[in-house]
Structure formats: C-alpha cells, structure tokens
N, C-alpha and C positions, 0 to 999 in steps of 0.2 A: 436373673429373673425370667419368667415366661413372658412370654411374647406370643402377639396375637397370630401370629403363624402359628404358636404352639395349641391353639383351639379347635385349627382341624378346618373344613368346611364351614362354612356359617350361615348356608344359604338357607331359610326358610327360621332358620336359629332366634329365638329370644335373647339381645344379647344388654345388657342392664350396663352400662358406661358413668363411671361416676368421674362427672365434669369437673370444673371450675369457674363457678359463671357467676364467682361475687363480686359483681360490678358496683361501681357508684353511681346509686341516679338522682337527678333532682324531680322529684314524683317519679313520675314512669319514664323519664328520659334518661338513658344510657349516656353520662359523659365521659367513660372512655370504656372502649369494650374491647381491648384488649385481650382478656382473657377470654371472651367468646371468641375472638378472630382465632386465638390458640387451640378454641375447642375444636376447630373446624376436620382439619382435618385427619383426627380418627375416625371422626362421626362419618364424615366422609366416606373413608377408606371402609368403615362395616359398611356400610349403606350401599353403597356398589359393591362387594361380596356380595348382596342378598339377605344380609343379616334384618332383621326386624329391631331398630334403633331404638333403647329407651332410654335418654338420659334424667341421670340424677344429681341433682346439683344442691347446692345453699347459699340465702343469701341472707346476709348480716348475720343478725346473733337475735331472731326473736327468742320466746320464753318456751320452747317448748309446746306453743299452743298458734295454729293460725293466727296470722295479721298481715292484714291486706298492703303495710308498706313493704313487707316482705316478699312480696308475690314476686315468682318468676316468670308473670304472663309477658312483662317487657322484653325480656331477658328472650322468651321465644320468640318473640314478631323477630328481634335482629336475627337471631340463630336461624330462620328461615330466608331473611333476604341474604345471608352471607352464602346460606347453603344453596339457594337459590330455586329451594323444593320446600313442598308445604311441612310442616311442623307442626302436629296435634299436643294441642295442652290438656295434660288433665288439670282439676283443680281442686284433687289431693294426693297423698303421696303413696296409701296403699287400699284407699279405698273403691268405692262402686266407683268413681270415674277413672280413676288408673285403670282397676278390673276390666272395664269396657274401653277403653283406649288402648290398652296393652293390645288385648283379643283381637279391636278389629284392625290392626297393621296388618299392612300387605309389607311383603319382601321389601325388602328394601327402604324404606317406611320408618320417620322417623318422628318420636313423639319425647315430651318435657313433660316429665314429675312434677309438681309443685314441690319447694323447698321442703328439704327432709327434713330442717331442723324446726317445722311445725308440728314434728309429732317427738314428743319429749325421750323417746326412746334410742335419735339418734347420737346426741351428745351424752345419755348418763352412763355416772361410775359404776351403776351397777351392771354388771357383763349378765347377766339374767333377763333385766328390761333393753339394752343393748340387743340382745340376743334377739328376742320375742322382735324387736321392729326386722332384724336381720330375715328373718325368715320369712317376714309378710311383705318384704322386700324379691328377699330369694325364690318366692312364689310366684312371682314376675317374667321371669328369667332363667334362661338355658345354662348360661355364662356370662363371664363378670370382668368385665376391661375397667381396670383403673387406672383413669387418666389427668386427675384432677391433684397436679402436683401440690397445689399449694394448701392441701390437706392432709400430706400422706403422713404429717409428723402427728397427725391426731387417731387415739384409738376410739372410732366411731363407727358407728353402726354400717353405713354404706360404703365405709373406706376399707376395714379392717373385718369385722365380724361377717359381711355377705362374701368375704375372698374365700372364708373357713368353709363357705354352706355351696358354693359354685364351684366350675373348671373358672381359674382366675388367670387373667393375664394383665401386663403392663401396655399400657397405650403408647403410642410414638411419642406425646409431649410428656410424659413420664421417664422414659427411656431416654430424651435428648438431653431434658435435666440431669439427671442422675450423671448421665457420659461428662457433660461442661465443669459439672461438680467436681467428679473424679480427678479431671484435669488441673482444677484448682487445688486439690486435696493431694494425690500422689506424684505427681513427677510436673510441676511446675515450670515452664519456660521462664528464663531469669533475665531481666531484673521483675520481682513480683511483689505489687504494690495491692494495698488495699488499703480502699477511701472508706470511713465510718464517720456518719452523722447519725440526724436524729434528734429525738428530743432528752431520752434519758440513756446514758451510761450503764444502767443498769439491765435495760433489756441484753446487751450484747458484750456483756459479762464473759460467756462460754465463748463467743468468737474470738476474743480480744485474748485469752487464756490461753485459747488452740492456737490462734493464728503468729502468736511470738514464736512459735516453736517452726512456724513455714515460711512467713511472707521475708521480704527482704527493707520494708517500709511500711507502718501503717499510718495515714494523714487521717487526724481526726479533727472534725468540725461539727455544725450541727449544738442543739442546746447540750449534748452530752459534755463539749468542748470544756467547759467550765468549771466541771467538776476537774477534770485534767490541767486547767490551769490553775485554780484553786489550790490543789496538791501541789504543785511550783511555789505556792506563797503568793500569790497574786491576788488582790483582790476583783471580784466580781461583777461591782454593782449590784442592781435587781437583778439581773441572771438566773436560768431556772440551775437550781443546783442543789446535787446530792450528797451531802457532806456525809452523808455514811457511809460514802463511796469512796473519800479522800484516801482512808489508807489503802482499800483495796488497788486505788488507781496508782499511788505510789511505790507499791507495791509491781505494780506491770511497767514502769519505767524504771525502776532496778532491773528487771529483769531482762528488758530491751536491749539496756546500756551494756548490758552483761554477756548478754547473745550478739550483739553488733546490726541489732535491730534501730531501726530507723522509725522514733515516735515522733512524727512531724506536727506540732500546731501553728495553729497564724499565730501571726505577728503582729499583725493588723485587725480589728475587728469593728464590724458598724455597728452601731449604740443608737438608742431611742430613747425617750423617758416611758414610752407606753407600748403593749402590744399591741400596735394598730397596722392600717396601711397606709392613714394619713399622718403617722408621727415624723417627727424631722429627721432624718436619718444624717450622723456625723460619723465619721470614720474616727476611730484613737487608736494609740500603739495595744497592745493586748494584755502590758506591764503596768496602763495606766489606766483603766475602764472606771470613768467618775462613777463616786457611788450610787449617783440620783439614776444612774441610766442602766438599759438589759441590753445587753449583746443580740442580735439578732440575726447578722451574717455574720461569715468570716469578711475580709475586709479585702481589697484590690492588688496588694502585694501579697497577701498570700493568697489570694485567689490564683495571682501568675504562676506563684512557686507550687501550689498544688499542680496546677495545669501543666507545668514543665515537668514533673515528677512523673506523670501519670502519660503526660507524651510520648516520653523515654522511657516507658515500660514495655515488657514483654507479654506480661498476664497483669491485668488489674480487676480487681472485684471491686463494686461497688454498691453498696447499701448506706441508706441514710442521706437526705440532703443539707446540705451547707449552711442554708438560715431557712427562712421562712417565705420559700421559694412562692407561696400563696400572692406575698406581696409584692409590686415589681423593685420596691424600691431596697428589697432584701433577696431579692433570687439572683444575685450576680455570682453569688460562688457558686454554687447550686450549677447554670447556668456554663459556668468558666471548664468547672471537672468535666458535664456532662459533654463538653465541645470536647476536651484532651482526650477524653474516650472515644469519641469519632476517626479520630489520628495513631490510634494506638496500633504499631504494627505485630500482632500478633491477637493474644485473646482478649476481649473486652466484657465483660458482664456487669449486667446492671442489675441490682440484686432484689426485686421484685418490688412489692408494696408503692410506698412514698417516693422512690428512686422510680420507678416505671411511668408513673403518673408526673412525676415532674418532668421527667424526658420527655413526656408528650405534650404537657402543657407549656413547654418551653419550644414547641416546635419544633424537634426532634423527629426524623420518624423513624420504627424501629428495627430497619434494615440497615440505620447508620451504625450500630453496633455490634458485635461479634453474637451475643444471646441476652434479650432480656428475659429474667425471670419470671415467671407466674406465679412464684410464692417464695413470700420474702421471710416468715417465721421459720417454711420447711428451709429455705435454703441456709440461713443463719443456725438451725440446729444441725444439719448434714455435715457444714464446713465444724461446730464444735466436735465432731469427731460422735454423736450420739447417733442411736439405732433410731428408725424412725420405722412405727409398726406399720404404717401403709405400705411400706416397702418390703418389709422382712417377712408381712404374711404370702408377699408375691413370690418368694424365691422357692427354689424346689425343683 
C-alpha cells in the first residue's frame, strides 16, 4: 500500500484524511474516545508537514439525511484539546460551510466535516450516487490519506470511491493495523489462542471457519456460547440461542477435533432468571443450566481456565466479551481474559468494538496490551481471509 511518504511534499496541500471518530456519547459527551486518541496522530503528523488538515469522519448510522444526535461537533471540541490547536467545524459535509472552511485554512490547519453519512450518497449501492458524493468530496482536496481502519471493509464513498478520484495513501493507524493483522494471519508465534464472545455466533461465522485452519485453541464465551453448547446436547435455559446455527457449530467441532484444534467452553456458567443488573446472579455446571434461567457469564472456573490459557500464550486475538460486562455482577469473565492479556508474553490484541470498550470500562488502560483495535467488523473480516476495498483501492 502507499504511504504518506508516497504523496511527496504536503506543504501548502489539501490533504482530505478519512478518520474514525465513531465514538459513543451520551448527548454530546464522548464516553470513550478511543478512537479519536488513535486519530491523532496522522492528523498530527500532516499538520506539521504543512498540509492543510481536513478530516472526514461518521458517526452512527443516521438515514442518509442530517440529524443533530449525529453531529460530530463533540467529536471536534476533543480532537482539538487532544491536538491541542484549534479545530474549525464545518456544519455540512460538502456544502457552502465546508466550501468556506476548506478555503480559509492556513498551512497546517486543521478543520472536521460533519458526518458524511448525512448526505445519502455516502453508504449507497449504487456506485453512480457513491460517485456524485465522491467528487463533491474530491473537490475538497489535493490528496486522500485513509486512516479510519474501522471502515475500510466498507465500499463507501469517502473510504473507497475518493481513493479512485485523488493521489491516495494509507495513514499510520491504517498501516499498524494491517502489520498486527498480518502477524495474526501469516506466521503466527505458538502457542495461538483466540478468545470469541459476543452475543450471536452467527456474526463470526467467517472467523471461526478461517481460524480452525491457524489458531492452535479457540475459547468461546459470550451469548454466542450457547448455541455451542446446545450442539453438545446441553440444554440452555432462556439463553439467547441460534438453533439454526446447531449444525453449522457442530459441524466446526468435528472439524477442530479432527485438526487437533482446541474448542474450549466453560464449564461453569452464571445464570439469572432476567436480563438485568439487579437479577440474582447463581453460578451452575454448564451440563446443567435450569430451564427458568439465561446464562449470562461464563462462570469462575472457567473464567481461571480461560485466564491460564490465554496467559500461556504467545499470540492471542481477542474479540467479543465474556457475559454482559455492562453488569458488575456479570463482567467477571469479561474482566479475568482481559487481565491474562495483560501477562501474555508475546502479542496480545484486542479486537476492536465491545472488547475495546470493555477494556476500558473495566479500568484497563490501553498500553497494558500489545494493540487494541479501532475496528472490530474490519478486523473480523481481514482475519476471515476476505479483501477488504478500503484497502485494495490503496495498493499500487
């Protein structure tokens, strides 16, 4: 892939930067901004070149049409105290205030789009109305750093279609992802273990397909768990569970057993009658989960046995948490993995989304682990072994 070395001088340059700044907020408060700390330093590194800074980002999933919970005005006030230089917002994405926000940057100078995905042109299937927003994008801009990994598995208008119409290059948190990926993907330090939770089995279908063929253990927890014990003959309880999954899952534990892969689940698991965070929470064996009651963690002996697995690793990936880490009285496995990642002597990743956020919410910070991810869909389709077009339109 090109690299921002490969753009040449940048000083005086329009240079259009497609971030990742989908934080969670409650109103206009950022409760973990993570990914803007990650934004930082490309933004950085054009901005002292001389480059004239315009980031383009998204947040949530509006309807293709402005709405104010969507704004990324919050999103700029922190991008300014991080960067610790002012930050001009426009408050749209390719109109009269971008137009005059663009123009009046000085060198160096750095200014936020409003979310692209208010203008419906940057999520559609059709590559015609894609396009049309691509250009009124590329109108913008000299050249096009895409740095916003946790999108690059999407073909969208600012990710994919503005790399076709600019000089395009990969941004450093683009570039370090991709490198940690590799590591997990081609030549693997051994023993390599990967932890999958979550809530449904079926999202990480492709993972679970590809990764029988690399890891040397996979421990599975999280609401996905269920359907995999189900497939054992186990009953469930209330359990969220995908019985159209049973054969498929059955199906990935011949195949384990048969590779000399390691499908580790608890043994143990805590049970509620309710999804709450005031229900009673009981531990039972995982062969005998009463039917009145939903699983909700894994349970404290496998919490240990996960932990000891994952301590005694060389490479561990992890995506998906353990129970319903939300709750205290269910985030103890959650909790137990994210600690045996701390300890792991070699690589450790935490595989974006739900796993990011619970690391942090559980008081983690995240220099105690080898690389957390910025995107937990891109990294789960990279490791399936699939092309992902934000990536493929960079190489050349």
């Amino acid at each position: 892939m090109k690299t921002i070395d490969d753009l040449g001088d940048l000083r005086g340059k329009r240079v259009l930067v497609r971030s990742d700044l989908n934080v969670p907020l409650d109103g206009a408060t950022i409760t973990d901004d993570g990914r803007v700390r990650a934004s930082v330093p490309t933004i950085r590194r054009l901005a002292d070149a001389g480059a004239k800074v315009v980031v383009m980002a998204h947040l949530g999933r509006p309807k293709g049409a402005p709405d104010p919970a969507y704004s990324l005005e919050p999103v700029a006030v922190r991008l300014a105290e991080l960067l610790g230089k002012d930050v001009t917002f426009a408050s749209d994405t390719v109109g009269a205030s971008a137009q005059e926000v663009v123009a009046g940057l000085g060198d160096g100078e750095v200014a936020v789009l409003e979310n692209v995905r208010f203008n419906a042109g940057e999520t559609s299937k059709d590559a015609a109305e894609r396009g049309a927003f691509a250009d009124e994008l590329a109108a913008l801009g000299d050249a096009f750093v895409s740095d916003g990994f946790g999108v690059v598995h999407r073909k969208q208008a600012s990710v994919y279609d503005i790399a076709e119409r600019l000089p395009a290059a990969a941004g450093g948190l683009v570039l370090a992802e991709v490198d940690v990926l590799r590591r997990l993907t081609e030549d693997p330090e051994r023993p390599y273990t990967v932890v999958l939770g979550g809530s449904k089995v079926s999202d990480k279908l492709g993972v679970i397909d590809n990764l029988i063929e690399k890891a040397d253990a996979l421990l599975i927890g999280g609401g996905m768990v269920f359907t995999f014990l189900a497939a054992q003959g186990y009953g469930v309880g209330s359990s969220l569970l995908e019985s159209d999954q049973i054969d498929t899952v059955k199906g990935y534990l011949a195949r384990a057993a048969e590779k000399g892969v390691d499908i580790v689940l608890p043994t143990d698991v805590v049970v509620a009658p309710e999804f709450s965070a005031d229900a009673p929470p009981t531990t039972v064996a995982a062969d005998a989960m009463p039917a009145d009651q939903m699983g909700l963690d894994i349970g404290p002996e496998s919490s240990e046995a996960f932990a000891a697995r994952v301590a005694a690793s060389r490479t561990v990936f992890w995506n998906g948490p353990m129970g319903v880490f939300e709750f205290p009285a269910f985030a103890g496995g959650t909790k137990a993995v994210a600690q045996a990642l701390t300890e792991v002597d070699g690589l450790s990743v935490v595989g974006g989304g739900d796993s990011a956020a619970a690391v942090r919410r559980l008081g983690f910070a995240d220099d105690q682990f080898g690389h957390i991810s910025t995107g937990g869909g891109a990294s789960l389709e990279f490791l399936e072994g699939r092309e992902l077009p934000g990536l493929q339109v960079l190489e050349g």
